[in-house]
C-alpha positions as CSV (number, residue, x, y, z in Angstrom):
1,X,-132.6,-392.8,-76.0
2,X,-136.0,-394.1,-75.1
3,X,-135.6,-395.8,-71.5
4,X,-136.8,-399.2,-71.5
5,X,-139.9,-400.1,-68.6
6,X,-139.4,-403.0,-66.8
7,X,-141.6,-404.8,-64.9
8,X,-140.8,-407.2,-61.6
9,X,-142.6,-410.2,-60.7
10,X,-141.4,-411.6,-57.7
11,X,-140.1,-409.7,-54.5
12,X,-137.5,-411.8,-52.9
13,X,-134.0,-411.7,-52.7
14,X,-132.7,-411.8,-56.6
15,X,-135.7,-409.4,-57.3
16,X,-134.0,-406.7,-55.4
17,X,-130.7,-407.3,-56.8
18,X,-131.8,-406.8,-60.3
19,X,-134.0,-404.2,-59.1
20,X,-130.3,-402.4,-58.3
21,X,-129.0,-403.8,-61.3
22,X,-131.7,-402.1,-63.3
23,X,-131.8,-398.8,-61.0
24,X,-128.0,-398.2,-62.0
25,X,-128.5,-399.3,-65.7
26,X,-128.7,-395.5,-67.9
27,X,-131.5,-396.8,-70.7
28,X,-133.5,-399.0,-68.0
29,X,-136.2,-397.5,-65.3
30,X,-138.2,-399.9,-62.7
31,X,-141.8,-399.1,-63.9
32,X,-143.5,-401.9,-61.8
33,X,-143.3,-404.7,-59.4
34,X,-145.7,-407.0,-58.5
35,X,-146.4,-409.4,-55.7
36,X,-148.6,-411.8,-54.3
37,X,-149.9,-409.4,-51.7
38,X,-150.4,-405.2,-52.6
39,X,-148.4,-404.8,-48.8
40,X,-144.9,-406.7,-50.4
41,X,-145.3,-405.1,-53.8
42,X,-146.1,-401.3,-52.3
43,X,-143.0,-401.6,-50.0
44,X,-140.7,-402.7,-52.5
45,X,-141.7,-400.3,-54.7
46,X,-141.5,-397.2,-52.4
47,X,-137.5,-399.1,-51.6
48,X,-136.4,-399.2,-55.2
49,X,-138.3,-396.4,-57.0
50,X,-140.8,-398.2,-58.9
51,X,-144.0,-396.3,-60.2
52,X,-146.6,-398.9,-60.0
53,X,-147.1,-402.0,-57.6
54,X,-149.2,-404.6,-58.4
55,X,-151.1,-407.5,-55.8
56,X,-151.4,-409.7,-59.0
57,X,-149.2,-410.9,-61.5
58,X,-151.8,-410.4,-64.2
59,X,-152.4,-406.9,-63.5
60,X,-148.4,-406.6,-64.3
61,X,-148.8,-408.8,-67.1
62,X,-151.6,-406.7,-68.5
63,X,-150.0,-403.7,-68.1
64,X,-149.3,-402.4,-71.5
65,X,-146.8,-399.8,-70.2
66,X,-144.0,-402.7,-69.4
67,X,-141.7,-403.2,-72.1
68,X,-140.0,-406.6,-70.6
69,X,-140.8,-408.6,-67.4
70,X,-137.9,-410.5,-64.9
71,X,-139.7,-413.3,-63.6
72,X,-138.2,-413.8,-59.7
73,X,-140.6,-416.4,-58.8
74,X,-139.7,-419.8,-57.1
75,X,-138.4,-422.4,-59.9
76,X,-142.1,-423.9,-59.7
77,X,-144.0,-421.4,-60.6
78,X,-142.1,-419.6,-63.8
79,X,-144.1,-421.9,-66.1
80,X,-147.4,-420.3,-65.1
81,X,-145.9,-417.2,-64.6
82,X,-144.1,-416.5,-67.8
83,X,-147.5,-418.1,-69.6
84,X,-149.6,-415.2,-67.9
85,X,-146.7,-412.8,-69.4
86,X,-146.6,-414.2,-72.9
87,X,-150.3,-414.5,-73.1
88,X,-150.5,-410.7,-72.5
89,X,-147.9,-410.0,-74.8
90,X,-144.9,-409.2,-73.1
91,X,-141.2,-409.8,-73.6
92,X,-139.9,-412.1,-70.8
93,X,-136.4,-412.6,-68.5
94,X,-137.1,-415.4,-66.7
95,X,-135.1,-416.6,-63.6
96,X,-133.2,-420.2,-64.3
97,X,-133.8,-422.3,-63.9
98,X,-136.5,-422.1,-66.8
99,X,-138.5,-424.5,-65.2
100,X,-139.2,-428.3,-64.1
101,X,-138.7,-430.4,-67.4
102,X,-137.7,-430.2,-70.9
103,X,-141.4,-430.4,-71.6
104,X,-142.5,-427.4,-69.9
105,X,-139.9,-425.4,-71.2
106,X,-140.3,-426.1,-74.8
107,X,-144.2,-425.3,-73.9
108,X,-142.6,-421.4,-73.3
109,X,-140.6,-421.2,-75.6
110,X,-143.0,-422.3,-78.2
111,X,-145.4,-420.0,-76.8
112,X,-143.6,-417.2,-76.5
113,X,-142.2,-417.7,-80.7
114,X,-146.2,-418.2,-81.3
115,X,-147.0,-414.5,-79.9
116,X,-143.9,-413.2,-80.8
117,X,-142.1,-411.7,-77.9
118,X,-138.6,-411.5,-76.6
119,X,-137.9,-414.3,-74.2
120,X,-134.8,-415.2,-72.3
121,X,-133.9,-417.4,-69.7
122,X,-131.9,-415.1,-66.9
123,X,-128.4,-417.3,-66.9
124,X,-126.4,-414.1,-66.1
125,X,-123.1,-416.3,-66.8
126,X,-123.3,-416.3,-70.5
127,X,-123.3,-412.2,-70.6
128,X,-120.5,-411.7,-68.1
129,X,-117.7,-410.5,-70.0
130,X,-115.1,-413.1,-68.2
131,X,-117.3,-416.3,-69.5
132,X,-117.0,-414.3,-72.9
133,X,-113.3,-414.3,-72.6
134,X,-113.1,-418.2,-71.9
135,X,-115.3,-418.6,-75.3
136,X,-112.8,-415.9,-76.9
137,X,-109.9,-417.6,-75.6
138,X,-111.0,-421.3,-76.9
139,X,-112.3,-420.2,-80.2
140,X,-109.2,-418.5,-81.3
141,X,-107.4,-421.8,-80.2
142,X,-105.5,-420.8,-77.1
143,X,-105.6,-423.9,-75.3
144,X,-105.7,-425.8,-78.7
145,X,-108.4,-428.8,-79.0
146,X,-110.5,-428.6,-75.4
147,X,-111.0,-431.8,-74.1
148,X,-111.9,-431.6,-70.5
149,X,-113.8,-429.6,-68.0
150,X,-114.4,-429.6,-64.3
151,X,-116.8,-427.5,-62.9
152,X,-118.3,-427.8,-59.1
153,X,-121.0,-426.1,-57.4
154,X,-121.6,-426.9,-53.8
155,X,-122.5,-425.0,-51.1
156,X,-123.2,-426.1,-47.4
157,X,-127.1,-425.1,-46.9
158,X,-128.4,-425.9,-43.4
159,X,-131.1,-428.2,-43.7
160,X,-134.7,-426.1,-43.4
161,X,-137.9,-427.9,-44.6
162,X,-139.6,-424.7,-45.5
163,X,-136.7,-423.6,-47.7
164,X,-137.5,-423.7,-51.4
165,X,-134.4,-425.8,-52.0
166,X,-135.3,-428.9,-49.8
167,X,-139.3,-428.5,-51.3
168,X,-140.0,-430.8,-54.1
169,X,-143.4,-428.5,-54.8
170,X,-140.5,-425.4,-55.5
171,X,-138.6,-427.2,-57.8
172,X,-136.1,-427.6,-55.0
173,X,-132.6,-429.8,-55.0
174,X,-129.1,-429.1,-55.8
175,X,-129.2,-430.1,-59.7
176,X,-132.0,-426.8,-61.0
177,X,-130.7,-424.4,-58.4
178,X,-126.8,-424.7,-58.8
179,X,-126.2,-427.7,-61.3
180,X,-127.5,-425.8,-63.8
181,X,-124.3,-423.7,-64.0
182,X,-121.6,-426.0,-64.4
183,X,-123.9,-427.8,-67.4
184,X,-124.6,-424.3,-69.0
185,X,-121.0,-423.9,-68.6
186,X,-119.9,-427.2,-70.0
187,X,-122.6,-427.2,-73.0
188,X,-121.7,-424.0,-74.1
189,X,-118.5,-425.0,-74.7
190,X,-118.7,-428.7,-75.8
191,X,-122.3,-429.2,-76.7
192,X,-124.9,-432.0,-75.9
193,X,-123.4,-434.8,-74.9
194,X,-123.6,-438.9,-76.2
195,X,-123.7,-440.2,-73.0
196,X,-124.8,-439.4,-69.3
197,X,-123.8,-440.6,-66.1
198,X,-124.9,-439.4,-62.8
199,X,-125.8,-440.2,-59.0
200,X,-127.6,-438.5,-56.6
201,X,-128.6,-438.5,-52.4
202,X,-132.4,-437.7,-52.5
203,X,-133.5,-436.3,-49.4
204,X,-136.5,-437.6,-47.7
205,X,-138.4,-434.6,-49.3
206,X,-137.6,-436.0,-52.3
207,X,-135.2,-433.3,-53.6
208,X,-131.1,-434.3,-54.5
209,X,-129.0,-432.5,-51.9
210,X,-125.7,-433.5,-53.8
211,X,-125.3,-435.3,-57.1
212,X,-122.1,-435.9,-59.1
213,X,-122.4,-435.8,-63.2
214,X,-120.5,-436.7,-65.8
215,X,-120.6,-436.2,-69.5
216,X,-119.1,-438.2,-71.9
217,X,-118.4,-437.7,-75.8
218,X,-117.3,-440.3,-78.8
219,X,-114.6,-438.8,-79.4
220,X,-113.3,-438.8,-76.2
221,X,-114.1,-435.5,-74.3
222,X,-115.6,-435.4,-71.2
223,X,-117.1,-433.0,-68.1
224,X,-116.7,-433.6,-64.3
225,X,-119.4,-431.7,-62.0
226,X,-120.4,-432.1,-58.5
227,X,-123.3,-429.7,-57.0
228,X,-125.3,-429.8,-53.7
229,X,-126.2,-428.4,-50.3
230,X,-124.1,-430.7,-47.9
231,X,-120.4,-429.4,-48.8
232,X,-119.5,-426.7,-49.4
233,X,-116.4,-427.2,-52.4
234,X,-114.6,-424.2,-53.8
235,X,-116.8,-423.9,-56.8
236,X,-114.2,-423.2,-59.2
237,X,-113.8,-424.1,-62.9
238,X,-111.4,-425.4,-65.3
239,X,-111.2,-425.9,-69.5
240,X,-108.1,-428.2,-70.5
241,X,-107.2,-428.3,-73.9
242,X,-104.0,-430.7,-76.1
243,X,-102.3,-426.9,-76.2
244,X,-103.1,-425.0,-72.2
245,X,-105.9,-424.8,-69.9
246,X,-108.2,-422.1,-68.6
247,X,-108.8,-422.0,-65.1
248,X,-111.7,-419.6,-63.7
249,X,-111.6,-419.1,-59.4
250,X,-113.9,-419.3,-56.9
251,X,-117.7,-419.1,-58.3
252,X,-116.8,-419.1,-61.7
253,X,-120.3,-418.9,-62.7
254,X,-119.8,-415.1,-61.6
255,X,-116.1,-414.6,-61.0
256,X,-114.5,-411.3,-62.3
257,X,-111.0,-412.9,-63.1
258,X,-109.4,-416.1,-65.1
259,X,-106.1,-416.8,-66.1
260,X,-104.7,-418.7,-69.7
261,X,-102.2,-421.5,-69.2
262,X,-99.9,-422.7,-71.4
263,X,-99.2,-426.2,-72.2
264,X,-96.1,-426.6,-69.4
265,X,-98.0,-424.6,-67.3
266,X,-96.9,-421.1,-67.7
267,X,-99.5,-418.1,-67.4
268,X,-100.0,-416.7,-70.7
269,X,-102.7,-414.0,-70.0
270,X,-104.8,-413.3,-67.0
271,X,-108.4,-411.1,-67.5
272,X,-110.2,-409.6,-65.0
273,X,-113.9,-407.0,-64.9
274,X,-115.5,-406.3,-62.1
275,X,-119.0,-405.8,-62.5
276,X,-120.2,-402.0,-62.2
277,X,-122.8,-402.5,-60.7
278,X,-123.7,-406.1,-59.1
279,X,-123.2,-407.9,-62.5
280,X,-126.5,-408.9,-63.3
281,X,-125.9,-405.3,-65.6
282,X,-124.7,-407.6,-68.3
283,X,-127.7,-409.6,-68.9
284,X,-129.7,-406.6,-69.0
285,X,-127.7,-404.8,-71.1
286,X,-128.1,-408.2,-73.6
287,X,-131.8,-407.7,-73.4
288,X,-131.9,-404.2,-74.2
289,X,-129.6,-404.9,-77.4
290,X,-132.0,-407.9,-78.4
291,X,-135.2,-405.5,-77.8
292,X,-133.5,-402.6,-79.7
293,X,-132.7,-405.0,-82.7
294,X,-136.1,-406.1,-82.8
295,X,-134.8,-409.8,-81.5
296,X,-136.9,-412.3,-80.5
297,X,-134.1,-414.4,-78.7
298,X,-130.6,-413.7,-77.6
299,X,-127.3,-415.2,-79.6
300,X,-125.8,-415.1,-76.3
301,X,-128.3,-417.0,-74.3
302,X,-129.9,-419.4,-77.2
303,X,-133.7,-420.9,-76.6
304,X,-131.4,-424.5,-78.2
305,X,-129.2,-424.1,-75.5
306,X,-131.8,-423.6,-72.6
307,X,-134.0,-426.1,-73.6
308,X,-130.7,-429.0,-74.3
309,X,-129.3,-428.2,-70.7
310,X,-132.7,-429.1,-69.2
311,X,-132.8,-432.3,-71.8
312,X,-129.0,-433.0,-69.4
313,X,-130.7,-432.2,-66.1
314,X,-134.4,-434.4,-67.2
315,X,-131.8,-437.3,-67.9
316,X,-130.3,-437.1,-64.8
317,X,-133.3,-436.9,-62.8
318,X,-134.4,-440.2,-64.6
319,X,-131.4,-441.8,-63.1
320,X,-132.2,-440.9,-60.0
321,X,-136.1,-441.8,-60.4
322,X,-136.4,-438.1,-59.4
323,X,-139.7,-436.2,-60.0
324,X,-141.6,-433.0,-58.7
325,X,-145.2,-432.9,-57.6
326,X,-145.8,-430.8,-60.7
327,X,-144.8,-433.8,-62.9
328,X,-147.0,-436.9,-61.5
């Protein structure tokens, strides 16, 4: 089998964890990285094997050679940078969150159906095989009707002004950088919601550092989630349904183990997978099944779905008369 060539834009942190990811992944090879500067993208490519290093996106974009490109940009720039990629023709992965507003991201997606590529935001979650489990589990009626989730993502961050996450010109604040996981979670599972409630501490930099949401459905079903940088909460997850509940442990957005309850509280089933590599394998695994099949966009990570969670996330930012430099 054919390997397929990816290309890296972006040489931080998550860049060289799916750099690993795709290093120990049999039908991918690393064929390029790129950075801002030829110094960044020359070292990282002599550390993870890569064949060519670029000191531009565009030359990446341009390169003909790639087959799909991970964007590992800060939040703020994926618009711009998956717009160079699409415009030259290449299938994108792009890092979550997609990007500022519900706008911008339809602007992609719309693009990217316009020159017909593969494009995918990166929300690893959906391809782990637990979160599949917990979709598994509910569809077949194991918990009966679900009615209610709780999902938290906190973690204490020491304030640092030249962080992306306290910048409002990265896209910084609790709600795109870890909110996005418990309403992924929740949306997947109950849809888009009738009403939204939410609150929010902005910080002086004008980014929320901890916000609380709820979502609220006519017919009586409803989502808890609380997410920021000033506590740091267990992160776990939980779907209660008229027949059990499912509970997922500590950062269920990548946890490798959850447990079925029954209605009196009695563990039905447990499941458990540990990732083989560092478990971003999953998602990469989805795109090379999508590319294979001559897919455009991935059942398990829908454009719908990326582009309704970010209609969740603009909402709540409205409440909290939130905006990015980006946006004024």
């Amino acid at each position: 089998m054919n390997k397929i060539r990816w290309g890296i834009i972006g040489t931080g942190k998550i860049a060289r964890t799916f750099a690993k990811a795709i290093n120990g992944t049999e039908d991918a090879e690393l064929y390029a990285v790129a950075s801002r500067t030829s110094h960044n993208a020359e070292e990282f490519a002599l550390k993870f094997g890569a064949d060519k290093a670029y000191g531009s996106y565009r030359e990446l974009a341009e390169d003909k050679n790639v087959d799909v490109v991970y964007i590992a940009t800060p939040m703020a720039s994926h618009y711009n940078d998956a717009m160079l990629c699409i415009e030259n023709g290449r299938n994108v992965l792009c890092e979550k969150t997609l990007s500022l507003n519900t706008a911008m991201t339809k602007e992609i997606i719309d693009f990217a159906k316009e020159k017909n590529v593969f494009f995918m935001e990166a929300m690893w979650m959906k391809c782990r095989p637990v979160f599949l489990k917990v979709l598994e589990w509910i569809n077949a009626g194991k918990i009966g009707t679900p009615r209610y989730i709780k999902a938290d993502f906190s973690n204490y961050i020491p304030y640092d002004e030249n962080d992306r996450l306290f910048r409002a010109d990265c896209g910084g604040g609790a709600l795109l950088d870890l909110g996005v996981y418990p309403l992924t979670f929740a949306h997947a599972i109950f849809g888009y919601p009738d009403e939204i409630i939410s609150s929010a501490e902005i910080s002086s930099d004008g980014v929320d550092v901890n916000n609380t949401i709820l979502l609220k459905y006519n017919d009586g079903r409803f989502v808890s989630a609380d997410n920021g940088f000033r506590l740091q909460l267990s992160n776990n997850a939980m779907v209660s349904g008229t027949e059990g509940f499912i509970t997922m442990g500590l950062w269920f957005h990548c946890t490798s183990d959850i447990a079925l309850y029954g209605k009196r509280s009695e563990l039905i089933e447990k499941f458990s997978c540990e990732p083989e590599i560092n478990g971003y394998e999953y998602e990469i695994r989805e795109v090379h099944k999508c590319l294979r099949n001559g897919l455009k966009e991935s059942p398990l990570v829908s454009h719908e779905g990326t582009i309704e969670v970010m209609k969740i996330m603009d909402e709540c930012r409205k409440q909290w008369g939130m905006k990015f430099p980006q946006e004024k």
